[in-house]
VEXKE-404061 format. One record per residue (C-alpha): x, y, z; residue number from 1. Coordinates in nm, 2 decimals, always signed. Layout:
<sites>
+--------+--------+--------+-----+
|      x |      y |      z | pos |
+--------+--------+--------+-----+
|      X |      Y |      Z | NUM |
...
+--------+--------+--------+-----+
</sites>
This chain:
<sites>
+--------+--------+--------+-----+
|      x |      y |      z | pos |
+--------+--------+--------+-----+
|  -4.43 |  -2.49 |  -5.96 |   1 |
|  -4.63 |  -2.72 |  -6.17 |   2 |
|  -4.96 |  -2.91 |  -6.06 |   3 |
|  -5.01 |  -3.30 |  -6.13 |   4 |
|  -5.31 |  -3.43 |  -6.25 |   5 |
|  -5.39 |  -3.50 |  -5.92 |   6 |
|  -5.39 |  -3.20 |  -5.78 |   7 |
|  -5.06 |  -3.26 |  -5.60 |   8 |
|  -4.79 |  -2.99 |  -5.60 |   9 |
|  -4.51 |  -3.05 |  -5.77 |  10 |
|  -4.18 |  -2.81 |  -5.65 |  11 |
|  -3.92 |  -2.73 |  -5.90 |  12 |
|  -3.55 |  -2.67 |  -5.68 |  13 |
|  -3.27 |  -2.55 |  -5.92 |  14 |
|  -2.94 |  -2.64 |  -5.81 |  15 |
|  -2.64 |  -2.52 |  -5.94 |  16 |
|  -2.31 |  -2.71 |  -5.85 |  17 |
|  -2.01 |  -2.47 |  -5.89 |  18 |
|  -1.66 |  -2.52 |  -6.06 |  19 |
|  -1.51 |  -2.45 |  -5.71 |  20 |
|  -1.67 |  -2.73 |  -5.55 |  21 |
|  -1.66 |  -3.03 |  -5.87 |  22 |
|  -1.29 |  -2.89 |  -5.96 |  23 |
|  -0.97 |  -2.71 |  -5.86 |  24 |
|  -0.99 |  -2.43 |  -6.06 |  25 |
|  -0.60 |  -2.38 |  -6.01 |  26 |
|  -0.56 |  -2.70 |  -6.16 |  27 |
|  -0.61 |  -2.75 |  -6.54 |  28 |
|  -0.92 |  -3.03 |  -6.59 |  29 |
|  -0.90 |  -3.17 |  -6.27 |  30 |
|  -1.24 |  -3.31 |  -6.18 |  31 |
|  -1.33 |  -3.39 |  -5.76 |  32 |
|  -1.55 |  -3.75 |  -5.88 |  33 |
|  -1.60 |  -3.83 |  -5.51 |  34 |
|  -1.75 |  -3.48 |  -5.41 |  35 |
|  -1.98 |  -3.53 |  -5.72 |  36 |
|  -2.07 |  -3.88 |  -5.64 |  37 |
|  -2.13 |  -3.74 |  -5.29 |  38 |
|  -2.34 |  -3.47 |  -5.39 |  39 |
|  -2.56 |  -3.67 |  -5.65 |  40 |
|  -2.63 |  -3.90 |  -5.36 |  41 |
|  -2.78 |  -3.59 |  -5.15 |  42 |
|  -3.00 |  -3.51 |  -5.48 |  43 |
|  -3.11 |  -3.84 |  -5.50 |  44 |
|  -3.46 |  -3.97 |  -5.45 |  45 |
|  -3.56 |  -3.59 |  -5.35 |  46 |
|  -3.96 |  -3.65 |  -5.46 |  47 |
|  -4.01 |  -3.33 |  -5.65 |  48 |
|  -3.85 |  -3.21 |  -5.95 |  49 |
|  -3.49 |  -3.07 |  -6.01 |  50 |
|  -3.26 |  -2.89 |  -6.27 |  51 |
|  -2.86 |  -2.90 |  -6.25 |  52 |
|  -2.70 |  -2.66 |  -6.38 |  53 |
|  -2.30 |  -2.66 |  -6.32 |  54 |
|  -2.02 |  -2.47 |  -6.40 |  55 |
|  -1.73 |  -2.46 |  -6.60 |  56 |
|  -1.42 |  -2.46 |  -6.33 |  57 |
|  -1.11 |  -2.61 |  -6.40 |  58 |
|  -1.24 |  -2.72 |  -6.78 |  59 |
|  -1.41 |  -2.43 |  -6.95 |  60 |
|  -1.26 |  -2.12 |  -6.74 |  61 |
|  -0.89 |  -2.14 |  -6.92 |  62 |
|  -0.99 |  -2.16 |  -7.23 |  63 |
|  -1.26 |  -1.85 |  -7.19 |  64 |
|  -0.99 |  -1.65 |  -7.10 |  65 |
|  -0.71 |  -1.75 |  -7.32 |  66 |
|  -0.94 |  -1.68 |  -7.61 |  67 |
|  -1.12 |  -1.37 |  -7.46 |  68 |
|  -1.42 |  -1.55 |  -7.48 |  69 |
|  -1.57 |  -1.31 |  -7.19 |  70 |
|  -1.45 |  -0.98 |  -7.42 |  71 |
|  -1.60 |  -0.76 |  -7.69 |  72 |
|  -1.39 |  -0.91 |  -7.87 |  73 |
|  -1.34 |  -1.31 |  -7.84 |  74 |
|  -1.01 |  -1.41 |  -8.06 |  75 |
|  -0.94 |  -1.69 |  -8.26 |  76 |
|  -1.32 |  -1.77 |  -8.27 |  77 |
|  -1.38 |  -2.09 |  -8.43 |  78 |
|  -1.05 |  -2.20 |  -8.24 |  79 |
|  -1.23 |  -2.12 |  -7.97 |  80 |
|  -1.58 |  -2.18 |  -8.02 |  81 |
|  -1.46 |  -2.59 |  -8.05 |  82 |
|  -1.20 |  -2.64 |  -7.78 |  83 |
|  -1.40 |  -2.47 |  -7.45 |  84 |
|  -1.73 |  -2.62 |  -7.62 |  85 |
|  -1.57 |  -2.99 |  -7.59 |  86 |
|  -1.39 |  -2.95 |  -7.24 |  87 |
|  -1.71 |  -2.85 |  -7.14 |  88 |
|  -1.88 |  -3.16 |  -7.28 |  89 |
|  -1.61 |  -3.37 |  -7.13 |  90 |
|  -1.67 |  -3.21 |  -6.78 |  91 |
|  -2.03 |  -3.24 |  -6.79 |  92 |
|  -2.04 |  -3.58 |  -6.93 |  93 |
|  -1.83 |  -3.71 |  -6.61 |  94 |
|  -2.13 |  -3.53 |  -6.42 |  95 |
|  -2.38 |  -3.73 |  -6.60 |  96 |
|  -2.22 |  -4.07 |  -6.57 |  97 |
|  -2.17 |  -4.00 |  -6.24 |  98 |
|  -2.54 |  -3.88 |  -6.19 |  99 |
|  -2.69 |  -4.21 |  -6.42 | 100 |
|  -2.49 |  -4.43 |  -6.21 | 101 |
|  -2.67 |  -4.36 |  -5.89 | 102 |
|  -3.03 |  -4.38 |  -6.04 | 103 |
|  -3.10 |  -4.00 |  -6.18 | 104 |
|  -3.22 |  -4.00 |  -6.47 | 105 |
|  -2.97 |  -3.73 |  -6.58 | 106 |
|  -2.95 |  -3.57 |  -6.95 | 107 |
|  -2.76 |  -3.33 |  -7.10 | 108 |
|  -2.87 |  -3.00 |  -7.21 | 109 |
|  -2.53 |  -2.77 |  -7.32 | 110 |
|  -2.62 |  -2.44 |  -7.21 | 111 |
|  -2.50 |  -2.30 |  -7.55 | 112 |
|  -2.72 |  -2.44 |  -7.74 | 113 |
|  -3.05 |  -2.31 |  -7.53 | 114 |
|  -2.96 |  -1.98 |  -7.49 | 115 |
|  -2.85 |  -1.67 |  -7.72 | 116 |
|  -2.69 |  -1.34 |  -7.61 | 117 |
|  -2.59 |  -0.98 |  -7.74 | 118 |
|  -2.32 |  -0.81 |  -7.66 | 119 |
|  -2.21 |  -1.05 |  -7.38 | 120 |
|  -2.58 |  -1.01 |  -7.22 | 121 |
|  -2.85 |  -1.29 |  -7.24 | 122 |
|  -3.12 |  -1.22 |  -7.46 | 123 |
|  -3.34 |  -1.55 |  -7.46 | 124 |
|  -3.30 |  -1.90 |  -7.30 | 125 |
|  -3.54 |  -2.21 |  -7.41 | 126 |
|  -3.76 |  -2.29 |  -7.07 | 127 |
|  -3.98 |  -2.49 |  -7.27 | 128 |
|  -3.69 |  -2.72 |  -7.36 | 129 |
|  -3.67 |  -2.83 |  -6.94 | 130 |
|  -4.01 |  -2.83 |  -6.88 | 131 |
|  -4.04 |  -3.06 |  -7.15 | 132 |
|  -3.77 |  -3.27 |  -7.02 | 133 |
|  -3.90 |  -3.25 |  -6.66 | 134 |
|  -4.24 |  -3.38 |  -6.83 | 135 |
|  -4.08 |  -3.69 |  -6.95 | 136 |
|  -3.92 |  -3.76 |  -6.56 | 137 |
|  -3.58 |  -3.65 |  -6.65 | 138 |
|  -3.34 |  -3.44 |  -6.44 | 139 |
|  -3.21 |  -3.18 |  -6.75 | 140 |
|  -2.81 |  -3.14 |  -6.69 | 141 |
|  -2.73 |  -2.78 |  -6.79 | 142 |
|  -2.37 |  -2.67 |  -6.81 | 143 |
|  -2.18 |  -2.30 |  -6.84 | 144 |
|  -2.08 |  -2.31 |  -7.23 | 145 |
|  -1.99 |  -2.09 |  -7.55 | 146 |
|  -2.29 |  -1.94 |  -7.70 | 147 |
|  -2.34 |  -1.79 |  -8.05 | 148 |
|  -2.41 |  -1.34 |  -7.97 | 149 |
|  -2.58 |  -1.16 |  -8.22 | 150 |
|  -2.27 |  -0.87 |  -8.20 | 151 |
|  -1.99 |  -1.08 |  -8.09 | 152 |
|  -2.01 |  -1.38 |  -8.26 | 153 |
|  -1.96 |  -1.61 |  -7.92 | 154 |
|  -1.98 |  -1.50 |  -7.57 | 155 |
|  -1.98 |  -1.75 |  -7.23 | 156 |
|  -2.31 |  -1.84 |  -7.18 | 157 |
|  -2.21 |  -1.89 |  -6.75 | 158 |
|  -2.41 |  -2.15 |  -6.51 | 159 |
|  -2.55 |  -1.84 |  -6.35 | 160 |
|  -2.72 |  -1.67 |  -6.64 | 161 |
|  -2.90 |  -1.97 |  -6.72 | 162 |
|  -3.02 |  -2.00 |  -6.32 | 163 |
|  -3.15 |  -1.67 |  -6.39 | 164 |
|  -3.32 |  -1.76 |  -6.70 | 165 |
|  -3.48 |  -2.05 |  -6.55 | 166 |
|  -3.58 |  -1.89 |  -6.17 | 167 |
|  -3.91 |  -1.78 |  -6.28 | 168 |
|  -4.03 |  -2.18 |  -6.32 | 169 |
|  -3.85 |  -2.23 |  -5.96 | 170 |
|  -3.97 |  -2.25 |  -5.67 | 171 |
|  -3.61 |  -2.23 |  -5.54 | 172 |
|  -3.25 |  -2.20 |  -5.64 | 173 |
|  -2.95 |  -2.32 |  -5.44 | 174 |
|  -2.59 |  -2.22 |  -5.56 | 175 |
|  -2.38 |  -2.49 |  -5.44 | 176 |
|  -2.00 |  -2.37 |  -5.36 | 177 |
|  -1.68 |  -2.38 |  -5.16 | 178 |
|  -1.77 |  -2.16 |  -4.91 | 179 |
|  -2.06 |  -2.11 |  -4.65 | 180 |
|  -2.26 |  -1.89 |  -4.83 | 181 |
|  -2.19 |  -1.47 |  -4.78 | 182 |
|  -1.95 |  -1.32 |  -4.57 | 183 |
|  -2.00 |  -0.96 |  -4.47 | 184 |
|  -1.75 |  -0.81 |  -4.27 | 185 |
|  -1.59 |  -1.09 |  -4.22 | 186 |
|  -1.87 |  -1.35 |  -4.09 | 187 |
|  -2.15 |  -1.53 |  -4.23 | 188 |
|  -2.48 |  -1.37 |  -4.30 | 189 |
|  -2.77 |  -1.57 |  -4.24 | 190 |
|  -3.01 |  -1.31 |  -4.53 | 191 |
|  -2.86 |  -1.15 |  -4.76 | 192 |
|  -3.08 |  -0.84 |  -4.90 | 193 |
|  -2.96 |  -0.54 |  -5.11 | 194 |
|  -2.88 |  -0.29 |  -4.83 | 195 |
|  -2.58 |  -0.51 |  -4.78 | 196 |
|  -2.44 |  -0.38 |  -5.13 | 197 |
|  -2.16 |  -0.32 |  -5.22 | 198 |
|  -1.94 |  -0.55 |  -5.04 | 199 |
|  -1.58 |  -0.48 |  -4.97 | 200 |
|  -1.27 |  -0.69 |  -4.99 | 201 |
|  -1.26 |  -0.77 |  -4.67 | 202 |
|  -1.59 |  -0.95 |  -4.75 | 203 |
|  -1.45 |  -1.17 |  -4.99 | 204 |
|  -1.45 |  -1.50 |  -4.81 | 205 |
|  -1.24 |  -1.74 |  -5.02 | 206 |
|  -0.98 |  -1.97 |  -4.99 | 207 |
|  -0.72 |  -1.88 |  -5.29 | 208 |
|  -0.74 |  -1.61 |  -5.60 | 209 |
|  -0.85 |  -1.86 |  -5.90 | 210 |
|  -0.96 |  -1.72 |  -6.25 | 211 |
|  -1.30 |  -1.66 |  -6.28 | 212 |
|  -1.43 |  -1.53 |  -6.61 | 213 |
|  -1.78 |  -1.52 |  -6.51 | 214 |
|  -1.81 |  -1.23 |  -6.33 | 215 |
|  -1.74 |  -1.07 |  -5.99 | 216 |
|  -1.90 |  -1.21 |  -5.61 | 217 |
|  -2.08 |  -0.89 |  -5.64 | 218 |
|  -2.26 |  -0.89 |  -5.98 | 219 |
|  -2.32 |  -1.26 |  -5.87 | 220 |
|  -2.51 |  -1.15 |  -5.56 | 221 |
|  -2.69 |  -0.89 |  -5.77 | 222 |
|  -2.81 |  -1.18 |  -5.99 | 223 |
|  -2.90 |  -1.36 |  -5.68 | 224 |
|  -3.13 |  -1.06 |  -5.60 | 225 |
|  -3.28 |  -1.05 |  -5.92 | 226 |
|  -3.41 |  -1.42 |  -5.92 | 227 |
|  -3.52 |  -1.41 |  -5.54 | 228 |
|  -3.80 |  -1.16 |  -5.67 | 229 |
|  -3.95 |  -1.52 |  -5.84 | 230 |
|  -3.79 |  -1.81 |  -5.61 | 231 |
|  -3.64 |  -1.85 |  -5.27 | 232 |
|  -3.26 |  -1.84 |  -5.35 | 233 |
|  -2.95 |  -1.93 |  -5.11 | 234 |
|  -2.55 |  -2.02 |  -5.10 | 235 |
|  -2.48 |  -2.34 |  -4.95 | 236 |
|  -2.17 |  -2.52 |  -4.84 | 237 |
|  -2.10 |  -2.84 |  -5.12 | 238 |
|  -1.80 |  -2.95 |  -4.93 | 239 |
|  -1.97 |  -3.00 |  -4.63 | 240 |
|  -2.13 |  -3.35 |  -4.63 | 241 |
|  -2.55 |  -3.35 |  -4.58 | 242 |
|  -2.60 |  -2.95 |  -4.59 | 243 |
|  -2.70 |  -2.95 |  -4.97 | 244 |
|  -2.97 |  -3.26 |  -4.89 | 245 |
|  -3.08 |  -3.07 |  -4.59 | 246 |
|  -3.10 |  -2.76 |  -4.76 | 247 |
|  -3.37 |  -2.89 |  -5.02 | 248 |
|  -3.55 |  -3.08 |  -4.79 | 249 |
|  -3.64 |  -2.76 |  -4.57 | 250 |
|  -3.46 |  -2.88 |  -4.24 | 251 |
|  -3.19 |  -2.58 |  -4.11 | 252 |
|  -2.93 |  -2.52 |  -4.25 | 253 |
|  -2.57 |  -2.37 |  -4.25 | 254 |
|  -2.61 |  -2.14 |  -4.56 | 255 |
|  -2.74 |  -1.76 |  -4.66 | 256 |
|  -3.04 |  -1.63 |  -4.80 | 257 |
|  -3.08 |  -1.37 |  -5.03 | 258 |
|  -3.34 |  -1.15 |  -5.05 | 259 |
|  -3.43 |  -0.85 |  -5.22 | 260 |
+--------+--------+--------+-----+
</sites>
């Protein structure tokens, strides 16, 4: 949360728009442009401040694991290093074309490049960077990417590490996806808090098995956790029309909250 000169509030919402909602993740770069268009409308004119942050989906989760990128050890790394990094930059630049064109001041920010790892974990990520951007009146667009790792060489860099990295300048953080937000036992929990842990398969609410290099819906949720200890934090439904818009401007909502 920053404060104006004026004394007004300003609230920062981080929103991050997953690779199951802006692609099929079954389907080599395919990209959903009218869901994006849809869901840049609902961010629109929102009066306070906002980061995206997306996901790799159908662009940067093949190539992370056909070169391992997610191992101890990545192969083929320069290979590597150049393809995902530039079908990620293809991906998000459709984002911010999309964004530009309905009056956000969108701009780029490869996650790679503003964050460094070890041994697959994140070590550091460049806040000042977005609050810098945010300064200026821009929306900073930060993407899942390849990042350099001081034992590794590369490692992913995932959307979700770098909502963590930036939840402590948040006042809250919305993870946009496919589904409704958190299933246990097989319906939708309204808050989410750690007692729930660990969930089961049967708590697995999705609609197909797709790769996902990132992680587990558990270690996801435990992330989750982590950042509601600085900023209100929930799963929202993308694919449902008005929800993420309604979300962000406080009015109820279909979605979880997680709590620790």
């Amino acid at each position: 949360m920053q404060q104006e000169e004026t004394g007004q509030v300003i609230t920062l919402i981080l929103i991050k728009l997953g690779g199951s909602v802006l692609t099929d993740k079954a389907v080599p770069f395919s990209f959903d442009e009218k869901v994006t268009k849809r869901l840049s409308i609902e961010m629109k004119n929102f009066s306070d401040q906002i980061i995206v942050v997306h996901g790799g989906g159908s662009f940067g989760h093949p190539g992370a694991e056909r070169y391992g990128l997610n191992t101890d050890k990545p192969r083929e790394v320069p290979k590597a290093t150049a393809e995902v990094r530039n079908d990620m930059r293809r991906m998000n630049q459709k984002i911010i074309d999309i964004l530009i064109d309905e009056g956000i001041d969108a701009v780029s920010m490869p996650g790679g490049l503003v964050t460094r790892y070890s041994d697959g974990e994140l070590i550091s990520l460049d806040q000042k960077v977005f609050t810098d951007h945010l300064a200026l009146g821009t929306t900073p667009v930060t993407f899942g990417d390849v990042a350099l790792d001081e034992k590794r060489g590369v490692t992913i860099c995932s959307g979700d590490d770098i909502m963590y990295g930036l939840a402590q300048l948040a006042d809250m953080a919305v993870f946009v996806t496919n589904v409704d937000g958190i299933f246990k036992n097989g319906s939708l929990v309204e808050v989410f808090t750690e007692d729930m842990l660990p969930l089961t398969v049967n708590d697995i609410h999705s609609k197909k098995e797709t790769i996902d290099v990132t992680g587990s819906m558990e270690r996801k949720i435990e992330l989750m956790l982590d950042m509601s200890e600085h900023c209100e934090t929930y799963v929202v439904n993308g694919l449902k029309p008005g929800r993420l818009r309604s979300l962000i401007e406080n009015k109820d909502t279909l979605c979880t909250r997680v709590e620790r």
